[in-house]
VOBATOR-444934 format. One record per residue (C-alpha): residue number from 1; residue in three letters; chain; x, y, z. Coordinates in Angstrom, 2 decimals, padded with zeros to 5 digits. Layout:
N
<r NUM "ALA" "A" <X Y Z>>,
...
//
This chain:
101
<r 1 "UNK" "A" <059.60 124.75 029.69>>,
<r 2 "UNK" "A" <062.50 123.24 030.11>>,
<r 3 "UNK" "A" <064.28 122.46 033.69>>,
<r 4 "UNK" "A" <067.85 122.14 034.86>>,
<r 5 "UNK" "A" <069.25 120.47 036.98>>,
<r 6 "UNK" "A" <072.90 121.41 037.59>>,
<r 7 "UNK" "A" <075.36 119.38 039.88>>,
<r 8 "UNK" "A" <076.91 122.62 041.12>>,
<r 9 "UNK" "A" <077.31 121.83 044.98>>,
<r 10 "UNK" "A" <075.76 124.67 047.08>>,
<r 11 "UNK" "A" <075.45 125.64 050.94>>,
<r 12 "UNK" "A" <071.85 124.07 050.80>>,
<r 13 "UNK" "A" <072.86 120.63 050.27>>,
<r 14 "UNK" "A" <075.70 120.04 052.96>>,
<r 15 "UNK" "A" <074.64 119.54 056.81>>,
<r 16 "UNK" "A" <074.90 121.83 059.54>>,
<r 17 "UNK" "A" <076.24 119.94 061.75>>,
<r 18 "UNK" "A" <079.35 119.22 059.24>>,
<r 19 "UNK" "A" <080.10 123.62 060.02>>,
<r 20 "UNK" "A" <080.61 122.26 063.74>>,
<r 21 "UNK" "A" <083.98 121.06 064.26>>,
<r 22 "UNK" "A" <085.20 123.36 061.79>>,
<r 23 "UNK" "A" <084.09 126.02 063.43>>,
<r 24 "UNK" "A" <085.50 124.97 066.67>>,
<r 25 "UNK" "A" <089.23 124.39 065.50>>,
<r 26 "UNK" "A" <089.29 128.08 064.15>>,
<r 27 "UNK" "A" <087.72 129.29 066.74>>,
<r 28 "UNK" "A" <090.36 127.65 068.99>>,
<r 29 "UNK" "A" <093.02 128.22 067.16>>,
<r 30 "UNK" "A" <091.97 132.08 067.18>>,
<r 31 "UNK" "A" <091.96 132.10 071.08>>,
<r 32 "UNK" "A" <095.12 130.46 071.22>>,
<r 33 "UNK" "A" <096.83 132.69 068.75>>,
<r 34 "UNK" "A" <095.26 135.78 070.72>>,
<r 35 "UNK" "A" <096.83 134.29 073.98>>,
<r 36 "UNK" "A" <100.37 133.86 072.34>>,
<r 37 "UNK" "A" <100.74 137.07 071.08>>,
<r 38 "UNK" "A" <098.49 139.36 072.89>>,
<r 39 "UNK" "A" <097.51 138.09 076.32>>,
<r 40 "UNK" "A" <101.04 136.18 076.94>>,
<r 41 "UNK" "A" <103.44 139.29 076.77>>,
<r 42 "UNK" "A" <101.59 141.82 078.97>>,
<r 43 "UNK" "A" <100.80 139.25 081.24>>,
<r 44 "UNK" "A" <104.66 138.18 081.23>>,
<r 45 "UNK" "A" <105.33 142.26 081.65>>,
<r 46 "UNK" "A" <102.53 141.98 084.90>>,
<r 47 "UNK" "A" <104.29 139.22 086.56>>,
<r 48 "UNK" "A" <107.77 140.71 085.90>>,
<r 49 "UNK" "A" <106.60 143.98 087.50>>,
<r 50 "UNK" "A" <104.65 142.36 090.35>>,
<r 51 "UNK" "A" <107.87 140.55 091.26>>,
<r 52 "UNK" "A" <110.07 143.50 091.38>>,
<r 53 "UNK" "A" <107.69 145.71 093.33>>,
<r 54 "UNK" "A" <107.44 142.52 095.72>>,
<r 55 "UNK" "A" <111.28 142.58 095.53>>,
<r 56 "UNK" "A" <111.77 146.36 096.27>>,
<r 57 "UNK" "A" <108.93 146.13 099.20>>,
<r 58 "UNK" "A" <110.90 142.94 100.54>>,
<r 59 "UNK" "A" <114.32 144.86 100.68>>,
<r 60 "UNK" "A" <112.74 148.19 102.60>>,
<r 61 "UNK" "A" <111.14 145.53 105.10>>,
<r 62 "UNK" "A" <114.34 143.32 105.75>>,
<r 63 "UNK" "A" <116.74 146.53 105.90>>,
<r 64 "UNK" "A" <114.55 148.71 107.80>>,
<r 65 "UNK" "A" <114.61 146.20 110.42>>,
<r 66 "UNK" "A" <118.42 146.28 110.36>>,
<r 67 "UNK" "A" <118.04 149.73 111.14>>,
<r 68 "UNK" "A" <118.85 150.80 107.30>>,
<r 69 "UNK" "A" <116.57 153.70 105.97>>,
<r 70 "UNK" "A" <116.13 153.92 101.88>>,
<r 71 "UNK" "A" <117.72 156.78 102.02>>,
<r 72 "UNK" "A" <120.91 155.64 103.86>>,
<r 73 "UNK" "A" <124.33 154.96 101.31>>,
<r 74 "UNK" "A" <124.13 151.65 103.33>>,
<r 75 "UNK" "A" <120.58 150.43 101.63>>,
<r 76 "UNK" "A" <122.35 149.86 098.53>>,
<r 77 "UNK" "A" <124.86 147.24 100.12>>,
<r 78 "UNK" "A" <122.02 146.19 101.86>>,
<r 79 "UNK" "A" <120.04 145.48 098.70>>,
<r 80 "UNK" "A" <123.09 144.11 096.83>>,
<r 81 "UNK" "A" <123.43 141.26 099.74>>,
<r 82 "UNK" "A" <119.66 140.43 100.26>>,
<r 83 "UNK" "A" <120.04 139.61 095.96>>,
<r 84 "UNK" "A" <122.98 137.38 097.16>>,
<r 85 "UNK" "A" <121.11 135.46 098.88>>,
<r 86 "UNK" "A" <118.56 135.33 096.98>>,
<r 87 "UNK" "A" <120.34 133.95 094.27>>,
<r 88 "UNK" "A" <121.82 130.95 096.58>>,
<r 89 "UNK" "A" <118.20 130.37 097.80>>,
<r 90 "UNK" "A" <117.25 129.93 094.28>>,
<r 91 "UNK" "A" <119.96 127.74 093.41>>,
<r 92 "UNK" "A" <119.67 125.51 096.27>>,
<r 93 "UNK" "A" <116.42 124.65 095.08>>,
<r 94 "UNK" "A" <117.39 124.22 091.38>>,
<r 95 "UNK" "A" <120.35 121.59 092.93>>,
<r 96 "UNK" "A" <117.52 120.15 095.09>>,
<r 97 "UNK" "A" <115.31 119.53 091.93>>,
<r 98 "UNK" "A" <118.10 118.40 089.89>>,
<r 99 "UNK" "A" <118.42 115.65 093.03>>,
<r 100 "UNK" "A" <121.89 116.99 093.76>>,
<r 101 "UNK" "A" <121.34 117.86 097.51>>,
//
């Protein structure tokens, strides 16, 4: 009987631990593509929601204590100024970040 040796490399002759970081960087790089194009977007959709029920809750508060029902023509107006001043609040702070005020 004759036996061979080949010098064919096979699973049996490379370490374990040599699988370990490999197996790490994909499985990182799987979460982070799953959180870039799966998790980001609907929790970007969650937040954008969130804020504009926030918004819409804000505006019934701060007009209904101006006397102005949701159901008035005048809540519109009402709405239309409290974004107004919204907008200046937010670019107050962008100036103030920027170190222009």
């Amino acid at each position: 009987m004759t036996e061979t040796k080949t010098n064919a490399p096979s699973l049996r002759h490379i370490p374990l631990p040599a699988f370990g970081p490999g197996l790490l960087i994909a499985g990182l790089l799987a979460y982070g593509l799953h959180a870039l194009f799966i998790s980001h977007p609907a929790m970007r959709d969650a937040a954008r929601e969130y804020l504009e029920r926030t918004i819409a809750e804000e505006d019934r508060d701060v007009c209904g204590t101006l006397g102005i029902r949701s159901t008035d023509t005048a809540f519109t107006a009402c709405r239309r100024e409290l974004a107004i001043v919204r907008q200046k609040q937010v670019d107050r702070d962008t100036a103030v970040a920027q170190g222009i005020l």
